[in-house]
C-alpha positions, 0 to 999 in steps of 0.5 A: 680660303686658301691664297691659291683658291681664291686666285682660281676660283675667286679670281683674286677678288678682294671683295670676297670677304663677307661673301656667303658660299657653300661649303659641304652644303652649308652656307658659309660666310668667307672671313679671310685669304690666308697668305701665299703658300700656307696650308696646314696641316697638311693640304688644305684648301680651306678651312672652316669652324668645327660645328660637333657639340662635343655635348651632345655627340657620342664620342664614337660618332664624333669627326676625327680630328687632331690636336696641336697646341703651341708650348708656352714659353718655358714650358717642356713637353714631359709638363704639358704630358703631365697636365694631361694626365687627369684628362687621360685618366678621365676618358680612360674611366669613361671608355675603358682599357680596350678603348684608351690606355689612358695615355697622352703622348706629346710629340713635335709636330713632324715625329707626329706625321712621321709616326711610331713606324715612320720613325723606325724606317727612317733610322733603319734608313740612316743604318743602312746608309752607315753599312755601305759608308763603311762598306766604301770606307774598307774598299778604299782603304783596301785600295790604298793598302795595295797602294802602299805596297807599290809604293814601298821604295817611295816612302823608303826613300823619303825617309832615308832623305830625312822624311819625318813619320809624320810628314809622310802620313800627311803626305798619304792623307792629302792625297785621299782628302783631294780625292775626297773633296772632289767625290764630296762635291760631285756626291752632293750634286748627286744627292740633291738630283736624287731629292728633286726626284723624291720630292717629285715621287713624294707629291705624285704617290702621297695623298696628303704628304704635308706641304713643309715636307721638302726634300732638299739640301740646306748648309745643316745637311751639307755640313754633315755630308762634308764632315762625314766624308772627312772623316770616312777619308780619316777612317780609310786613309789611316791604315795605309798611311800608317803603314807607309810611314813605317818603311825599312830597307829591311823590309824592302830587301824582304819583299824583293823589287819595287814591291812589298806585300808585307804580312801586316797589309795582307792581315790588314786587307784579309780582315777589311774584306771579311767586314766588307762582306759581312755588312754586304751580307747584314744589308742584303738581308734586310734589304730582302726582308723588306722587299717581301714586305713590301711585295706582301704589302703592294700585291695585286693580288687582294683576294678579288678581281679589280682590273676593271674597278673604279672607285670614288668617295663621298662623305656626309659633312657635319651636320648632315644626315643626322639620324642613322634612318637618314644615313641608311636612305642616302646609302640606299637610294645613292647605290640604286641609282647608280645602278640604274644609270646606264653603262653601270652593272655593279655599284656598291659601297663599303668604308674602306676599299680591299687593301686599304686599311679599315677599322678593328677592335675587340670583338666577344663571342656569345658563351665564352669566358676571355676573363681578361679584356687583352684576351679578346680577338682584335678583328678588322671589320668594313662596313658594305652595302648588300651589293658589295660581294656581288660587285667584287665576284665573291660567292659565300662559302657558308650561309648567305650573304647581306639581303633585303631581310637585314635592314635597321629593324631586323635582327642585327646580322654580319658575314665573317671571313673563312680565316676568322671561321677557322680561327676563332670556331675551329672545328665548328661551324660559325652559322648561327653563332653570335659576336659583339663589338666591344667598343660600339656605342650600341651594345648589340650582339650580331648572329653570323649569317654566312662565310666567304672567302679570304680578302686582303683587308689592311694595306700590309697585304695580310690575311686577319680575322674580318667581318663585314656589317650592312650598311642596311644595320650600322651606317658609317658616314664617309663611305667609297662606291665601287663601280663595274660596268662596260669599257674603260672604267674611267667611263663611268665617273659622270654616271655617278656624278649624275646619281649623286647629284640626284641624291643630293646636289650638295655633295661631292666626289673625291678620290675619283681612281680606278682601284689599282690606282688607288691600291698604288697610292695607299701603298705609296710608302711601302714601295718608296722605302723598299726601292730604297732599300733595293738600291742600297742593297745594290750598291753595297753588293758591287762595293763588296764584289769590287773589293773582293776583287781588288784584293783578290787582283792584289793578292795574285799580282804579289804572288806572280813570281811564286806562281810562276816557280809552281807552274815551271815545278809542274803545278797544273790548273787545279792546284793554282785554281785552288790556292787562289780560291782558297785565299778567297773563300775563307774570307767570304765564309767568314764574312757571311758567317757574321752576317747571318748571325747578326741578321736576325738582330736586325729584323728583330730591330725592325719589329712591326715594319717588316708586317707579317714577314718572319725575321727568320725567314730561310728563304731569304737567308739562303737567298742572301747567301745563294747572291753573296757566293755567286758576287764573291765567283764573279769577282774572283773570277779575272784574278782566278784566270789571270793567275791560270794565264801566267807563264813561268818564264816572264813570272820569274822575271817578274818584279 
């Protein structure tokens, strides 16, 4: 047992053990209480002895389990792969390509939760966090450049008493490292507000997310926050440092005032801008890509109505139910009995719910040639009861659905899907036609009865090729009902326990969930990573448009005086208006440019995280583009109408 069930439900009781208990409708002796806070892998609450003869069990019928293993001491990961390798080979002769590539891949524990894809996310995260650093890094150094300039007779001065070149760079850079570590430490109090909030999301929308997944900020994380704040000060600071370093009266009588531009800041602050804009652009883009991702991934829209669904699931343990004839008669009398219970007017069952993932693999058509096995059609397939169509409203576009006539002596039946309909009998019609699922134990051939239409079936919100099997013909052993009835669907749980009961006590519901609940938590990490990815979006855009700006705010106070002397020889608003639009636009097309071109290597990058969505997509490259020309309009805007409001007169004065 785990420590915090056997508080709550054992009251603490140290004579527990050797207590004999019910677990999946088995008796059960308690030999021990794990200490406080265990649980592995994930969220168990207990844990009991794997019973599957691995003798006598088919290999596809047997649980799904996971491997760990301790490496002994001097031993590496590449030395355990390679003891496995005859293993690998073995089972791959056994089952064959299509089932096993005949590869083992050993992975630490946490790159194994995390997966091939979650790891993909997580650096195309730390890339992003990257883009709006520098993003930060050249706005700030814009800044300080513009700082310089102000303080032209400063420096100047400094040196003339003597000031080594040195001495003034540390002086410029010392100032930005106060303002640093100040921004450091408010920026770690923030962050670790915003890990409270992620561990808080994590444990609401994740099913299974491992207890030892803590989102919090130790010394290793705050090193690298504060030596990376260091550097980014480093980075931003330098320029205008350098810059500042090198005063001349020469160059100060050349600027005239209290003031210099100097071509090399505008050069300097010319090109920071158009880097600024660019990575705005690249992290826009991504942003976009995966945002529609995620919305093809989260829709409400699954292909059928679910607004008054609720679902739960049961499973038949180890052990249990061992003859498929047993298995086809629970499911049978379960769904019959749930139907008679009242306030219930639809109940089926199906292995994997609409959007939630399910079962693929090969599939052969009858009469066709592939010649090589990776030629196959890979199809999605679920596994329902007869009244599964009827509960969800879905009408068959073609022949018939499942019936009293399909049960485990008949001829073996499936429905398809129009999408799988117009893929694979293009032309044709599928009814009548046979299949075959390549890796089933039982090699049988299933004659196609009828077509309906398309619904979603994988968590990544995509129409593929589907077929649907009678629980009546091939049974699954975990299985989720789907309940309609009357009122709040919440209602309709204790009916169902009630039939449950009846069929066998020793069973018990779980995921007990109205289906867009359910819809919510399977496509819990899609969501997070694109929130995510929207803030970040966000910020590099108001990073980009304040740095336009400052530039832009710089740019028209340097030429204050010139704009006065065109304004006194009769320059009008559209002439000013373009001289100030065209500092402007240069940069932002340029920077756009760059981004656009170096966007489609980045959603290459992303490969199967982005789903069914097209790195190339126009619409959102010309949505990308559409944003960052309306952010760069509104940032030039109040430079643009400060330099239209100068007077001639107070310019030439102007300093």
């Amino acid at each position: 047992l785990s420590y915090d069930l056997w508080q709550e439900r054992f009251d603490a009781d140290a004579t527990v053990i050797g207590r004999v208990v019910r677990v999946n409708g088995k008796a059960s002796e308690v030999v021990g209480v794990m200490p406080e806070g265990y649980t592995f892998p994930s969220r168990a609450a207990l844990w009991i002895a794997n019973q599957q003869d691995p003798i006598r069990t088919p290999r596809n019928e047997g649980v799904d389990t996971q491997l760990f293993g301790r490496l002994a001491p001097d031993v590496s990961p590449d030395q355990v792969q390679q003891a496995l390798a005859p293993v690998a080979a073995a089972i791959k002769a056994e089952v064959g390509q299509q089932a096993f590539n005949g590869h083992f891949e050993v992975v630490p524990i946490a790159a194994a939760f995390i997966g091939d894809e979650g790891g993909t996310l997580i650096m195309t995260l730390l890339v992003a966090v990257g883009f709006v650093l520098l993003i930060a890094c050249a706005n700030v150094s814009n800044l300080l450049l513009a700082r310089s300039a102000y303080r032209v007779r400063e420096t100047t001065v400094r040196s003339a008493l003597g000031a080594s070149r040195s001495r003034l760079v540390l002086h410029m850079l010392a100032e930005g490292f106060v303002i640093s570590a100040i921004a450091t430490v408010i920026g770690l109090l923030l962050a670790s507000i915003a890990l409270d909030g992620m561990q808080i999301a994590m444990d609401r929308m994740f099913d299974d997310s491992p207890t030892w997944w803590k989102f919090a900020i130790d010394y290793r994380v705050a090193a690298v926050a504060i030596g990376t704040a260091f550097l980014a000060t480093l980075v931003a600071g330098l320029p205008a440092a350098i810059r500042a370093s090198r005063p001349s009266l020469d160059s100060l009588l050349r600027d005239g005032g209290r003031m210099g531009t100097g071509l090399a800041i505008g050069r300097i602050a010319w090109g920071l801008v158009v880097a600024e804009v660019a990575l705005a652009c690249l992290l826009l883009g991504v942003a976009a890509l995966m945002t529609k991702s995620m919305l093809n991934a989260t829709s409400a829209d699954v292909g059928v109505e679910t607004g008054d669904i609720m679902t739960a699931r049961v499973g038949l343990t180890a052990g249990t139910y061992v003859e498929k004839a047993d298995q086809i008669r629970f499911w049978e009398t379960l769904v019959s009995r749930i139907e008679a219970q009242p306030g219930i007017t639809h109940a089926a069952v199906t292995n994997s719910l609409p959007g939630h993932g399910t079962g693929d693999g090969p599939v052969s058509v009858e009469g066709r040639d592939y010649g090589d096995d990776a030629t196959k059609p890979f199809i999605n397939h679920l596994t329902v009861s007869p009244s599964y169509f009827e509960a969800f409203r879905i009408k068959p576009v073609q022949g018939r659905l499942f019936d009293t006539r399909d049960h485990q002596d008949s001829m073996p039946v499936t429905v398809i899907n129009e999408f799988m309909a117009k893929s694979l009998f293009p032309g044709e019609s599928p009814i009548g036609r046979r299949i075959k699922f390549d890796l089933a134990e039982e090699q049988m051939w299933f004659t196609i009865v009828g077509v309906v239409p398309d619904v979603v079936m994988d968590e990544d919100g995509a129409i593929d090729e589907g077929v649907y099997i009678s629980v009546l013909q091939r049974p699954e052993r975990f299985m989720s009902i789907v309940l309609r009835g009357e009122g709040d669907p919440r209602s309709l749980v204790a009916p169902v326990r009630t039939a449950l009961a009846q069929t066998d006590p020793d069973l018990a519901l779980y995921w007990l969930r109205t289906f867009d609940e359910s819809r919510l938590i399977r496509t819990a990490g899609f969501r997070l990573i694109g929130t995510m990815f929207m803030v970040f979006a966000g910020v590099a855009l108001v990073l980009a448009a304040a740095g336009l700006f400052g530039v832009l705010a710089f740019h028209v106070g340097q030429r204050t005086r010139e704009i006065g002397v065109r304004r006194a020889l009769g320059a009008d608003n559209r002439r000013i208006l373009r001289m100030v639009m065209r500092a402007s636009g240069v940069q932002i097309l340029i920077g756009v440019a760059i981004g656009m071109t170096l966007l489609p290597l980045m959603g290459r990058a992303l490969g199967d995280v982005l789903g069914e969505v097209s790195p190339y997509d126009a619409g959102i490259y010309g949505l990308v583009v559409a944003l960052m020309v309306a952010v760069a309009i509104a940032a030039t805007f109040v430079p643009t109408r400060r330099a239209l409001k100068v007077d001639p007169a107070a310019a030439l004065r102007y300093e």
